[in-house]
N, C-alpha and C positions, 0 to 999 in steps of 0.2 A: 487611517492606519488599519491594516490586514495584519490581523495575528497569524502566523503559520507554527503550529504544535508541529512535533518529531521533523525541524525544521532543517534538521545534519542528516538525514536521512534519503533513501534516493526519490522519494515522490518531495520532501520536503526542497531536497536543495534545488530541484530544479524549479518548484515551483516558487518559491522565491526570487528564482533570477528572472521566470517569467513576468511577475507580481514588478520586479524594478525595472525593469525594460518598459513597464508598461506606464511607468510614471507614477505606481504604488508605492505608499512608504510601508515600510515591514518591520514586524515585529515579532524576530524568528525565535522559538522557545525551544530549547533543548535541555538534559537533562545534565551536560556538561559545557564548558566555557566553548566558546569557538567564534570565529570571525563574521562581523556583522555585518548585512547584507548591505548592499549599496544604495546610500539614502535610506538607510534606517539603522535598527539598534537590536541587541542582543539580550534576552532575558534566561538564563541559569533557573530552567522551573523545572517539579516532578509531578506529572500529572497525579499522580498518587497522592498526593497533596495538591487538592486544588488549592488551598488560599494562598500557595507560592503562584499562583497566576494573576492574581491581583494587579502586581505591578505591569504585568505583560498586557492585561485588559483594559487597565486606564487608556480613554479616549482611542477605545479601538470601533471602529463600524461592521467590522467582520472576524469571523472564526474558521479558521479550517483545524478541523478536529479529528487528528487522527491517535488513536490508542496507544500508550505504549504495552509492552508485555504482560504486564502484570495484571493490567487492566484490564483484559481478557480472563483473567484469573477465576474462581470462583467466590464468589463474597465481595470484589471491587464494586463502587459505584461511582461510575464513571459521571451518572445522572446530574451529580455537584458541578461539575463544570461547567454543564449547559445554564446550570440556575446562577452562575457565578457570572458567566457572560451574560446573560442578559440582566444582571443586576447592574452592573459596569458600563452598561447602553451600549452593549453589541445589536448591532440590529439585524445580521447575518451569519447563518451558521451553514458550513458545507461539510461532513461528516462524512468521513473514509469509512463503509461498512465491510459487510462481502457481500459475494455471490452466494456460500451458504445459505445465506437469512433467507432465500428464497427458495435456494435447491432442497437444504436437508433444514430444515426449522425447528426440527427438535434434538438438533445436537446443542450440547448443555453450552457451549460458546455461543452458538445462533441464535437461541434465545435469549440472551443477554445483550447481544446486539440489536436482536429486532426489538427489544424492550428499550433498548436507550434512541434507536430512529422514531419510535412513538413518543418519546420524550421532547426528542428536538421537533418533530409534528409538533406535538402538542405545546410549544413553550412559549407562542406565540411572536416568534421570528419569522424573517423572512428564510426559506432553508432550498437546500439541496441534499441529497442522498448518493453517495458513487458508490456502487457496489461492483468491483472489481475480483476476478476471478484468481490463478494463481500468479506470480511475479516473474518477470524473464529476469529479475536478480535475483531469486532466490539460485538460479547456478552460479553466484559467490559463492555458495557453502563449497563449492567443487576450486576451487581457486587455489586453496597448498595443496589438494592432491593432483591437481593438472601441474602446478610448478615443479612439485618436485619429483611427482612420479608418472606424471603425462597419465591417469585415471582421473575419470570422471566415476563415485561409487553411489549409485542409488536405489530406491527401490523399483518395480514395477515398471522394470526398464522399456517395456514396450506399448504401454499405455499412455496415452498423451491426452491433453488437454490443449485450450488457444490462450496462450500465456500471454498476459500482457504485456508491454512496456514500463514502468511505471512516471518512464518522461510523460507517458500519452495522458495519466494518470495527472500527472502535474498541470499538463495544459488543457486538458477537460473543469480540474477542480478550478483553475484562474479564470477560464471563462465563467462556470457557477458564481464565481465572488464577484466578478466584475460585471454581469450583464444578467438583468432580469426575466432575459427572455427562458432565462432557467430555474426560475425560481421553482418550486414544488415538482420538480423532477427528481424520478428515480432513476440514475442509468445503469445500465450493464456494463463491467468494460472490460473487453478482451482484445485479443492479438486476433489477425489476419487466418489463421491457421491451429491447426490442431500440429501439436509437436509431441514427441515423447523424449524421456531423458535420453535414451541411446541415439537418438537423433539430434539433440538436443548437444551430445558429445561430440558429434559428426558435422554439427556446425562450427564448433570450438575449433575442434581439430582445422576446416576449411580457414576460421579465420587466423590462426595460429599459423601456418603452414606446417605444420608436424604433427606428427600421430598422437590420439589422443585414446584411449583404450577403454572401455565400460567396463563395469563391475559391477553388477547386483546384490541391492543389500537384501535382507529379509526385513520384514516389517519390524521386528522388535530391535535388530539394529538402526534402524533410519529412528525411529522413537527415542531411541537413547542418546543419538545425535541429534535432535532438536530439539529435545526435553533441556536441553543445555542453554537455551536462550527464548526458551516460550516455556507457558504451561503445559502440562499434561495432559489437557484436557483438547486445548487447541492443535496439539501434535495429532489428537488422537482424531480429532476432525478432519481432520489438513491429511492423514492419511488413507480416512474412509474414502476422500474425494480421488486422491491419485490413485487408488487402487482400484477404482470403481465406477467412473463417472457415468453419470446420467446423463441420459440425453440431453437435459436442461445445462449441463454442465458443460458439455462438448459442443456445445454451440457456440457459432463465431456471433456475437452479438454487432449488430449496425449503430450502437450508440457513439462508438467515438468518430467515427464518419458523422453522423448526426448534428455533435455539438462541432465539430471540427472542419468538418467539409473537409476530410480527406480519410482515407483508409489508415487502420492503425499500422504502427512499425511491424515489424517481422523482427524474430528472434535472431536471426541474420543480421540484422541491422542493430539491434542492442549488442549481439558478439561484438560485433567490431567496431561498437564506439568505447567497447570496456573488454577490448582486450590486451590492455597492458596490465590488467589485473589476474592476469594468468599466464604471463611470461618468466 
């Protein structure tokens, strides 16, 4: 049994259908009810509360361990979970970090993260580490203002980054739970390409067939729209990086070819598998 945390989620759901395809039985965790994956079962937990995982960890051999919001927070300690599973005889933990932990280390979210990867280091599992850069779904947030006003509004409209996929994301962390040959890896994981939002709107608009129009926000507006569903702290992260990237940041990293033996998706290729979600 593979537990999958933030299992309704888009690195979760795909990676669970990876996980039953592959003849894995799953045990998707989410924070609300929803349908269980094929050949497995559905556990109703809040990370925030580990001892609601309990039931989810009974007779599991693997973890994929990704955060939810709050747990990025300041003062969460996510650290319980990891002692939770390996109480429960997980033998396997695959842990969604970032790229931060490496780029910027002493933003107060990075540190908290690189503190709980030396956790799962240290907890005596077998582990993986994916530290993935920014999301090609975080342009869901653009999604009612493309529906209903054909805008795309964000910050730092011309500075791009190599956005992930996070299917790529999901079949990198199934390979980590399923094959040793990745045990005590750290990878990087990014997209094919450096994109920027306004380009980023010029893909939509391509895969849409209709105009799709940019808008630039100021920093303290884009903050006040994701302070809405993350902490402050990681909004405030999350925008030193798009407004700023470092070289280390702007790099296309070779890990998902690596573990994949193929090049990552393109941002092209995420539009128009999820563009009915901006119709």
């Amino acid at each position: 049994m593979i537990v999958v945390t933030g299992a309704t989620g888009n690195i979760g759901r795909p990676l669970t259908q990876v996980l039953a395809e592959a003849g894995e039985q799953v045990t998707a965790v989410s924070r609300h009810a929803a349908a269980a994956p094929a050949g497995g079962r559905h556990v109703v937990a809040d990370l925030a509360e580990p001892a609601g995982l309990d039931q989810a960890l009974a007779g599991a051999k693997a973890l994929f361990l990704l955060l939810s919001g709050d747990l990025h927070a300041v003062g969460a300690n996510p650290a319980d979970i990891v002692g939770r599973a390996a109480a429960a005889g997980v033998r396997r933990i695959v842990l969604l970090s970032s790229l931060g932990v490496a780029t910027r280390p002493f933003g107060t979210t990075r540190i908290a993260m690189r503190a709980l990867e030396d956790v799962v280091r240290e907890s005596g599992l077998d582990w993986a580490v994916l530290r993935p850069g920014g999301f090609a779904s975080n342009a869901l947030w653009w999604a009612e203002s493309v529906r209903s006003r054909q805008v795309v509004a964000a910050p730092f409209g011309d500075t791009g980054v190599p956005i992930v996929d996070p299917a790529d994301i999901a079949e990198v962390a199934a390979a980590c739970l399923l094959d040793e040959r990745h045990l005590g890896e750290v990878y990087e994981l990014t997209g094919p390409e450096v994109i920027s939002p306004r380009e980023q709107a010029e893909v939509l608009a391509a895969a849409l067939g209709t105009p799709v129009h940019f808008r630039e926000l100021t920093r303290a507006e884009a903050k006040a729209g994701m302070a809405l569903s993350m902490p402050a702290e990681l909004a405030d992260d999350t925008l030193d990086i798009l407004s700023s990237p470092t070289p280390a940041e702007l790099r296309v990293s070779p890990d998902v070819h690596r573990v994949l033996g193929r090049a990552p998706r393109s941002f092209a290729d995420w539009a128009a598998r999820n563009v009915a979600a901006f119709r």
